[in-house]
C-alpha positions as CSV (number, residue, x, y, z in Angstrom):
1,X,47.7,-13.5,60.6
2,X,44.9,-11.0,61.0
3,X,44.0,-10.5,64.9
4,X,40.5,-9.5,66.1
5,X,39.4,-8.4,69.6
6,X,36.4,-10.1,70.8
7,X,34.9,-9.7,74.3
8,X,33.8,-13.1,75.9
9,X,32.8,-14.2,78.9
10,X,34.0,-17.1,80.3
11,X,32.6,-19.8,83.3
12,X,34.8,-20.2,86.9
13,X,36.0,-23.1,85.7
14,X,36.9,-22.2,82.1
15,X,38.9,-19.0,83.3
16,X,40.3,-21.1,85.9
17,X,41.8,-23.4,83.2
18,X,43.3,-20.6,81.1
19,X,44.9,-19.3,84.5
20,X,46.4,-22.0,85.4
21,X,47.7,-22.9,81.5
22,X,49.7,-18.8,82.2
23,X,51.0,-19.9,85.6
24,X,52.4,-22.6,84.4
25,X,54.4,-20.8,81.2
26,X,52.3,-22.6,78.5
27,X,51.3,-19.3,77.3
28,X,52.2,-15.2,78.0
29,X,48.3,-14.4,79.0
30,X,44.7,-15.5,78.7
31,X,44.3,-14.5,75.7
32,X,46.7,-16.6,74.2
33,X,45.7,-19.5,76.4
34,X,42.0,-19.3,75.1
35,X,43.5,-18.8,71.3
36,X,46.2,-21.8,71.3
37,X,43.6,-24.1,73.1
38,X,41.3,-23.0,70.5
39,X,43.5,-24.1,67.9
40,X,44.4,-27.5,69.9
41,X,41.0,-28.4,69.5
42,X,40.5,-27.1,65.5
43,X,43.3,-29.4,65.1
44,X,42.1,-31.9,66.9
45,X,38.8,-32.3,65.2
46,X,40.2,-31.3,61.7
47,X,42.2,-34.8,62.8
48,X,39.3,-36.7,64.1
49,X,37.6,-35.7,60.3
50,X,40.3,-36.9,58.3
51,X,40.3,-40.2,60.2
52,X,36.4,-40.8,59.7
53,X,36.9,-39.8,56.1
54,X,39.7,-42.4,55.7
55,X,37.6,-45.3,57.6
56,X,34.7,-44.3,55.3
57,X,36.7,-44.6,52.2
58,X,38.6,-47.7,53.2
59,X,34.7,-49.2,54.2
60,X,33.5,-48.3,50.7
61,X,36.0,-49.5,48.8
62,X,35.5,-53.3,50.2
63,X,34.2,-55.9,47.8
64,X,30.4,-56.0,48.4
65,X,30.9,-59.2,49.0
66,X,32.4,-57.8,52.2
67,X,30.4,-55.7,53.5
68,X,29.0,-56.4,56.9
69,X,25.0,-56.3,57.3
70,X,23.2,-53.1,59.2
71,X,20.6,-54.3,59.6
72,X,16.8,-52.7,59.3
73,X,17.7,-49.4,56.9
74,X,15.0,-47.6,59.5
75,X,17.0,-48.4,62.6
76,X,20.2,-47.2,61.0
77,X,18.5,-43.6,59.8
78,X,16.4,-43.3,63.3
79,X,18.6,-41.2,65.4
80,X,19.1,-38.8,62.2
81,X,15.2,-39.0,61.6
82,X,14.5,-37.9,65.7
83,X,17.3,-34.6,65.5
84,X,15.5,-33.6,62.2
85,X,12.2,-33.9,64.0
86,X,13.4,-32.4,66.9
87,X,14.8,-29.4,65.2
88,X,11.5,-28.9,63.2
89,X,9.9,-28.7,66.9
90,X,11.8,-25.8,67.8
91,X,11.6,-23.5,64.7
């Protein structure tokens, strides 16, 4: 495991957090608060994607028969249609 030293900056609060995960022995410094957390939350949404993935596969693999009505096709793409707009805005 490779390590690299980054400079960050880091809000009251944030900081405050890491300090307080060293005071109470959860980790040796800040650094290794901000590192561990860091993974925590890789894991965490590594999780949260392989749960999605299953729901998705378990929804697809239903019978059509089975498969519950969205409704208007439009309604269902509109919030991705509005980001993609929205985006395009900026650039």
């Amino acid at each position: 495991m490779g390590v690299q030293k980054q400079s960050v900056s880091f809000t009251d609060t944030a900081y405050a957090f890491a300090r307080e995960l060293v005071e109470a022995g959860e980790y040796p410094n800040v650094s290794a608060a901000v590192s561990g957390e860091l993974a925590k939350a890789k894991a965490e949404r590594e999780r949260e994607q392989a749960v999605l993935e299953a729901e998705l596969e378990r929804r697809l693999s239903l019978p059509l028969d089975q498969w519950e009505p969205v409704g208007e096709a439009s309604n269902v793409t509109a919030g991705a249609r509005a980001h993609l707009a929205a985006m395009t805005r900026k650039t």
